[in-house]
N, CA, C and O atoms as CSV, one atom per row, in Angstrom:
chain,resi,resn,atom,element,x,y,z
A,1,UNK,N,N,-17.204,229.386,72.957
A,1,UNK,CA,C,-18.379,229.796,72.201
A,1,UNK,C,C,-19.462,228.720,72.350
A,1,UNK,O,O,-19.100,227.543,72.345
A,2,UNK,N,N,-21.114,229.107,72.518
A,2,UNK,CA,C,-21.762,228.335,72.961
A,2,UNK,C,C,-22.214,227.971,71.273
A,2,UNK,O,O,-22.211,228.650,70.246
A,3,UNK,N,N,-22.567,226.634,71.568
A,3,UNK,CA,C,-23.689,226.058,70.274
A,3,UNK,C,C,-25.376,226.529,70.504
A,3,UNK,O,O,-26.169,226.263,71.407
A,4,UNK,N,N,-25.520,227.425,69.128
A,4,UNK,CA,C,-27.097,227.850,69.087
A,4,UNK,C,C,-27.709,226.775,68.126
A,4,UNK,O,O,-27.138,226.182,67.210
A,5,UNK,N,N,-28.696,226.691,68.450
A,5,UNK,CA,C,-29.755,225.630,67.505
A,5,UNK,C,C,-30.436,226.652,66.340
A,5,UNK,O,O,-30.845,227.784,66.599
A,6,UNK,N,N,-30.465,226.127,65.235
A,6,UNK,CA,C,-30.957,227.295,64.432
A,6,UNK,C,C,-32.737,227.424,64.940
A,6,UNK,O,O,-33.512,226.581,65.393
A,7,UNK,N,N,-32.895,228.890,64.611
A,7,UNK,CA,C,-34.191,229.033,65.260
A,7,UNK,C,C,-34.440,229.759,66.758
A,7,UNK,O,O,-35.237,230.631,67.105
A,8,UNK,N,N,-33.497,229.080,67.425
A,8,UNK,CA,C,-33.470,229.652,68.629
A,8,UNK,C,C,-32.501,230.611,68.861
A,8,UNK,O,O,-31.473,230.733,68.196
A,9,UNK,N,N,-33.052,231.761,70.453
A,9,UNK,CA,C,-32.028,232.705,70.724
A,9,UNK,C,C,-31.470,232.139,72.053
A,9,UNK,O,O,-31.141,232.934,72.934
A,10,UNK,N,N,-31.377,231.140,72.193
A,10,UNK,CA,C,-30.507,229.985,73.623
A,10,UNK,C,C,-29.961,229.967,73.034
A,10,UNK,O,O,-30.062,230.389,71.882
A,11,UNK,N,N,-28.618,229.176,73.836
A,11,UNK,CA,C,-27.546,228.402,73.747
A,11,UNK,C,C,-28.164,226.728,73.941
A,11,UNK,O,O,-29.140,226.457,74.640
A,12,UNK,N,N,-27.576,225.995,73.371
A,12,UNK,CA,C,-27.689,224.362,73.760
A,12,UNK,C,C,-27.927,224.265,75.249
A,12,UNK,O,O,-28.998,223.830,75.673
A,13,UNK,N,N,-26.851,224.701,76.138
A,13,UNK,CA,C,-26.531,224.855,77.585
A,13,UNK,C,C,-27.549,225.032,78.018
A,13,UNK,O,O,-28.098,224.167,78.701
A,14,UNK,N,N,-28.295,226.591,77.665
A,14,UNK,CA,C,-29.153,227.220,78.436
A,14,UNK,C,C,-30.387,226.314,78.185
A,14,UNK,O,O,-31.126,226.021,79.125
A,15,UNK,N,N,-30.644,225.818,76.782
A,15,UNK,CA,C,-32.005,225.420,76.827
A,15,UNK,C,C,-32.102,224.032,77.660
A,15,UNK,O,O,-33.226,223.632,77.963
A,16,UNK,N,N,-30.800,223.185,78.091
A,16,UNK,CA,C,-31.213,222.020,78.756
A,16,UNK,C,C,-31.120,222.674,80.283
A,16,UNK,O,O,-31.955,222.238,81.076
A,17,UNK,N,N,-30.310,223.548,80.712
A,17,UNK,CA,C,-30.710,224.121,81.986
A,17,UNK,C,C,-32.144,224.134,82.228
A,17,UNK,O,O,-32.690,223.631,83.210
A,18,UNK,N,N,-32.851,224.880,81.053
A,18,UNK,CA,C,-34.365,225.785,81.230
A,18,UNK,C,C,-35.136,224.468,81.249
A,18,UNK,O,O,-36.226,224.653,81.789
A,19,UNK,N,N,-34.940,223.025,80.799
A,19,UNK,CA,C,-35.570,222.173,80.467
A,19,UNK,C,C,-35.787,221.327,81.807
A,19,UNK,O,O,-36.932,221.100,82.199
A,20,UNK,N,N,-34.614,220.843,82.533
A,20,UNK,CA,C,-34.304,220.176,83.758
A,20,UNK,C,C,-34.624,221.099,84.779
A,20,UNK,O,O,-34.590,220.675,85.935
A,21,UNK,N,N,-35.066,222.805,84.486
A,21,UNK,CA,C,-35.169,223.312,85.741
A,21,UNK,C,C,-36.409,223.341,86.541
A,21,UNK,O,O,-36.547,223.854,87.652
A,22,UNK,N,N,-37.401,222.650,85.747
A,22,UNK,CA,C,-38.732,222.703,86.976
A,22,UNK,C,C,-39.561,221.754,86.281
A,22,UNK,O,O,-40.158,221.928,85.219
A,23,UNK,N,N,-39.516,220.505,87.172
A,23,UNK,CA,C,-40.812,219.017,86.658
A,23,UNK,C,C,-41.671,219.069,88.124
A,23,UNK,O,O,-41.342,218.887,89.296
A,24,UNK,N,N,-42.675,219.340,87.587
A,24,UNK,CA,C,-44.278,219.096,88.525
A,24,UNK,C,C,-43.483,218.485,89.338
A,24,UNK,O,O,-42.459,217.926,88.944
A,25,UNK,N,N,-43.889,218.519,90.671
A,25,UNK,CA,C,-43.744,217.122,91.816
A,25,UNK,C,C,-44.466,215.966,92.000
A,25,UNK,O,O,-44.128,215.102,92.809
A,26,UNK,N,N,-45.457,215.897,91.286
A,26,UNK,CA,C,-46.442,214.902,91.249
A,26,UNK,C,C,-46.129,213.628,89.795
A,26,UNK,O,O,-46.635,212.543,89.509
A,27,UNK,N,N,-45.118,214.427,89.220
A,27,UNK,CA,C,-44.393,213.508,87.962
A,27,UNK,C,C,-43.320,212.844,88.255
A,27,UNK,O,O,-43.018,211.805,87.667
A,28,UNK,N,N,-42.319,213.593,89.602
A,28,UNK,CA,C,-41.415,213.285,90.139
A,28,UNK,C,C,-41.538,212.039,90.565
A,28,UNK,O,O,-42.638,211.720,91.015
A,29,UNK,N,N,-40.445,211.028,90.530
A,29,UNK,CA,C,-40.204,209.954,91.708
A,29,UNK,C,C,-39.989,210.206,92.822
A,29,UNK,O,O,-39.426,211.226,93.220
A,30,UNK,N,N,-40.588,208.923,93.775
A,30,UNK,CA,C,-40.833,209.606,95.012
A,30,UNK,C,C,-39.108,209.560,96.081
A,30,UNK,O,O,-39.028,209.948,97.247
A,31,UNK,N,N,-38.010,209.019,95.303
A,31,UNK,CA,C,-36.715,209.323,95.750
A,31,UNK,C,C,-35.961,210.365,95.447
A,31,UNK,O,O,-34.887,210.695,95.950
A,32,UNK,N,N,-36.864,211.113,94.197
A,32,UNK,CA,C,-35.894,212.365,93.766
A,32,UNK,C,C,-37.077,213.666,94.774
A,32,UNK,O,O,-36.661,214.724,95.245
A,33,UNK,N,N,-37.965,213.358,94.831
A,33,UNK,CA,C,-38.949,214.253,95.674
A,33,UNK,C,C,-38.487,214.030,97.128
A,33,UNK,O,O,-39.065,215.031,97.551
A,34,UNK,N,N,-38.096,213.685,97.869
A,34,UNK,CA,C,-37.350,213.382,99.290
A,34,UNK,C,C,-36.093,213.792,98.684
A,34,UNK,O,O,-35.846,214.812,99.327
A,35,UNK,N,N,-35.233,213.656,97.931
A,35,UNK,CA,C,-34.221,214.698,98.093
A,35,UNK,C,C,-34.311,216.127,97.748
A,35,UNK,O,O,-33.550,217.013,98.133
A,36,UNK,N,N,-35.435,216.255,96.898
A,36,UNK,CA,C,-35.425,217.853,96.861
A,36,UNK,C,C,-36.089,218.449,98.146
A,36,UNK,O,O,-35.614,219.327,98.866
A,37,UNK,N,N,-37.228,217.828,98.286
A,37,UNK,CA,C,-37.323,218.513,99.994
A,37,UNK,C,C,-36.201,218.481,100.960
A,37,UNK,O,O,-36.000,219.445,101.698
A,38,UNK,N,N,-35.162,216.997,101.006
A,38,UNK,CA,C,-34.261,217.354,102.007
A,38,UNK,C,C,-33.861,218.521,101.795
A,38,UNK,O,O,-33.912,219.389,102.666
A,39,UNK,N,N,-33.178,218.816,100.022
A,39,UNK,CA,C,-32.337,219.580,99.718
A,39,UNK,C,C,-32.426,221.242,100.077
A,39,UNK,O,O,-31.565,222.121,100.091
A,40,UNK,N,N,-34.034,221.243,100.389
A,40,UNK,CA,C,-35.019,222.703,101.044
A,40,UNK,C,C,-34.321,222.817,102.116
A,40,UNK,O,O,-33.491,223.680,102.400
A,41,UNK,N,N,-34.851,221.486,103.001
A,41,UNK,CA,C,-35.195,221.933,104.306
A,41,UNK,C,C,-33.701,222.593,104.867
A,41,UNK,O,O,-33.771,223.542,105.648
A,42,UNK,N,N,-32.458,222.113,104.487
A,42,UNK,CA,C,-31.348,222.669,104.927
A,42,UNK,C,C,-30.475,221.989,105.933
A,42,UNK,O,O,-30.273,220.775,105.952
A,43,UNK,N,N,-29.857,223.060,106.960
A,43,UNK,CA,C,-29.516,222.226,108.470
A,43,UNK,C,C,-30.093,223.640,109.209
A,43,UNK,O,O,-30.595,224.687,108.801
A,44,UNK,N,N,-29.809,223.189,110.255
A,44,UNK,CA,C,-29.858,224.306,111.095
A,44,UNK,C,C,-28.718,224.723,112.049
A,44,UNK,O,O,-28.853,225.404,113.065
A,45,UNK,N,N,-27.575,224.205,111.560
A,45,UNK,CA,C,-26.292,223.971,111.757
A,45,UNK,C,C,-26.027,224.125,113.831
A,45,UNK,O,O,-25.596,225.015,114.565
A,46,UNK,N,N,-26.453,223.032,114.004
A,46,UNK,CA,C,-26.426,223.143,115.558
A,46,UNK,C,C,-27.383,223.995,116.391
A,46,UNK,O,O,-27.381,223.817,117.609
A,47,UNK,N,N,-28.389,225.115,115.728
A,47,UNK,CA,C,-29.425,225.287,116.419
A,47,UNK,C,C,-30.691,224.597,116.497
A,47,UNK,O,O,-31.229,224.069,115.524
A,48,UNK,N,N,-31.352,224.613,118.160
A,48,UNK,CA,C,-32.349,223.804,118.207
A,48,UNK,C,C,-33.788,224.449,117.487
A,48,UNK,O,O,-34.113,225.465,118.101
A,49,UNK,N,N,-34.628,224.168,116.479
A,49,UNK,CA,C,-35.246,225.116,115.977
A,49,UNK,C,C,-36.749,225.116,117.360
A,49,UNK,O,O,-37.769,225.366,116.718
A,50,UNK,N,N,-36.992,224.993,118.367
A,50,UNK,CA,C,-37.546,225.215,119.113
A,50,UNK,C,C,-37.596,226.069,120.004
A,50,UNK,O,O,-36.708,226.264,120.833
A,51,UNK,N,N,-38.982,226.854,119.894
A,51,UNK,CA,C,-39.273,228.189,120.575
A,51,UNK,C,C,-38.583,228.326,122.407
A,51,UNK,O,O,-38.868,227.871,123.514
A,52,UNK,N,N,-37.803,229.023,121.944
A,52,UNK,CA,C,-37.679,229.302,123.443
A,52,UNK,C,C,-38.190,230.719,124.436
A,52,UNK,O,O,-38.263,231.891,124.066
A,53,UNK,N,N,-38.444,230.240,125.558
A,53,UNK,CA,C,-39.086,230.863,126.489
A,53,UNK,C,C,-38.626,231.700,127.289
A,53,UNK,O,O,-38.288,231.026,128.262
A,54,UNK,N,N,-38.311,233.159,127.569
A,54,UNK,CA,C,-37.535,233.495,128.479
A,54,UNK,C,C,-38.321,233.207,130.052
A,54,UNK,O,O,-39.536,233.274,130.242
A,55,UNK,N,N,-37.060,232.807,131.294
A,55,UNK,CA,C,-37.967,233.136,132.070
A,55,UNK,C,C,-38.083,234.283,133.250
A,55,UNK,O,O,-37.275,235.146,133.596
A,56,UNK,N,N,-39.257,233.993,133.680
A,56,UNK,CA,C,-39.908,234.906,134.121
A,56,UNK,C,C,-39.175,235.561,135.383
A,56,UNK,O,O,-39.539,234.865,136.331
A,57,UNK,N,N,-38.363,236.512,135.834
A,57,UNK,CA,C,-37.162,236.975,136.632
A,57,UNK,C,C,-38.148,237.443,137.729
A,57,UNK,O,O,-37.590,237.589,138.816
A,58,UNK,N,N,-39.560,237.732,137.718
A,58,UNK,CA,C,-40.153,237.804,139.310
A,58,UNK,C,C,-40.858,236.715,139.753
A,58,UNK,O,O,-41.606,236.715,140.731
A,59,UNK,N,N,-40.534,235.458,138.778
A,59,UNK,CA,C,-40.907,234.593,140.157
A,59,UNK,C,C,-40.580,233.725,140.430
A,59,UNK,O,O,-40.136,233.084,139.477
A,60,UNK,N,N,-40.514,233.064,141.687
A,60,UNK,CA,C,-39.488,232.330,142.320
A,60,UNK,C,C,-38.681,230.980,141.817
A,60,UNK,O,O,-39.021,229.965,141.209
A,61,UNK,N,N,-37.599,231.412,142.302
A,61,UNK,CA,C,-36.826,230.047,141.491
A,61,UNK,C,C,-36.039,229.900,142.662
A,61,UNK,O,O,-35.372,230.726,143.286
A,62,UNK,N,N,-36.322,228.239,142.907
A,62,UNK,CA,C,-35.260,228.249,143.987
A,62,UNK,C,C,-34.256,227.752,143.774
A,62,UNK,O,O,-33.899,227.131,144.776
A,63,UNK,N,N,-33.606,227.680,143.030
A,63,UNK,CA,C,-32.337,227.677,142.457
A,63,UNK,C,C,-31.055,228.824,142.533
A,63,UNK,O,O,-29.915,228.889,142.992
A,64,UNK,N,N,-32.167,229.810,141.653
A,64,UNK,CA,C,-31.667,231.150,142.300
A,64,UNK,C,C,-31.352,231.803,143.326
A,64,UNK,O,O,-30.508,232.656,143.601
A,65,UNK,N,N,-32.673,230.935,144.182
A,65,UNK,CA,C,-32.315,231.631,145.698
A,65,UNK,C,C,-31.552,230.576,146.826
A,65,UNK,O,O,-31.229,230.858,147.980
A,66,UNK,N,N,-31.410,229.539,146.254
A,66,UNK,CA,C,-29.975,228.638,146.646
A,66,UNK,C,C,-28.710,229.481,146.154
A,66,UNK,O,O,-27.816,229.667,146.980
A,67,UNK,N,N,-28.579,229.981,144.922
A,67,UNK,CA,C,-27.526,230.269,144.794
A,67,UNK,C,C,-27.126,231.626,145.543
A,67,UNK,O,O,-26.137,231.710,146.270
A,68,UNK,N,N,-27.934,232.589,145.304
A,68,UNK,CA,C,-28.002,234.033,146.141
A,68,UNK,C,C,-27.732,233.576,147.564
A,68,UNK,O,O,-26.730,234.161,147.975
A,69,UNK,N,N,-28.252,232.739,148.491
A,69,UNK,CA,C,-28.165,232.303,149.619
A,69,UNK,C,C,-26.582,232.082,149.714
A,69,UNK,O,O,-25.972,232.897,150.406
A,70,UNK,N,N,-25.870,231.084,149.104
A,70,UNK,CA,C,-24.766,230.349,148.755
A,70,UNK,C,C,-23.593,232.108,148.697
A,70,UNK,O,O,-22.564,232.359,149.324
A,71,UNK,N,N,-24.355,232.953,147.691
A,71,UNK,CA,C,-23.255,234.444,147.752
A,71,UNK,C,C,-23.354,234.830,148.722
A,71,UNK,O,O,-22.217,235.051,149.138
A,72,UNK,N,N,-24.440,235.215,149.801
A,72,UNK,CA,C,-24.597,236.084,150.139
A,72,UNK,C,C,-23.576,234.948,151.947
A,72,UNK,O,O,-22.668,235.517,152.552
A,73,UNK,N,N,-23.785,234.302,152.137
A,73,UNK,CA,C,-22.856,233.618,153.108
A,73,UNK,C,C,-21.293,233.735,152.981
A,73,UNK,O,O,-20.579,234.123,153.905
A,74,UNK,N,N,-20.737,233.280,151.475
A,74,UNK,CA,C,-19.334,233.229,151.038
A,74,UNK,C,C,-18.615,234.828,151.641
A,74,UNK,O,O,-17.564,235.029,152.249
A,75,UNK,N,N,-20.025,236.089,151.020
A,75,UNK,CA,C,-19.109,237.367,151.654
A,75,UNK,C,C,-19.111,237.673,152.965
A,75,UNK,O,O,-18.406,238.627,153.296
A,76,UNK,N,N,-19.710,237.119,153.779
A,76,UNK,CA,C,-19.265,236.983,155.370
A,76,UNK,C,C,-17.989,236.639,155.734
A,76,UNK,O,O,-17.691,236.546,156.925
């Protein structure tokens, strides 16, 4: 059973939840403000978050055409 404060329709619990749950950032210290942004930003758990490019399959890569060269000999 939770403790109510007379007066109020909270619980003790709830009202220090509701109390600790949102201080300006500009009141914040600047070590608890770097962990709440870390705490945002997340991971990206092994993906690189950089745009990737497909490429372009009509034009020349000579890599490709080393390797095609390289098949097209082996089935001889």
């Amino acid at each position: 059973m939770d403790l109510m404060r007379p007066g109020s329709c909270f619980s003790v619990q709830e009202e220090q939840e509701m109390a600790n749950k949102y201080i300006p950032k500009d009141k914040m210290s600047k070590k608890k403000r770097r962990a709440e942004y870390a705490k945002r930003r997340g991971s990206w758990n092994g993906v690189s978050p950089e745009t990737r490019v497909m490429p372009n399959k009509k034009a020349y890569d000579r890599n490709r055409a080393r390797s095609q060269m390289r098949r097209e000999t082996q089935d001889v």
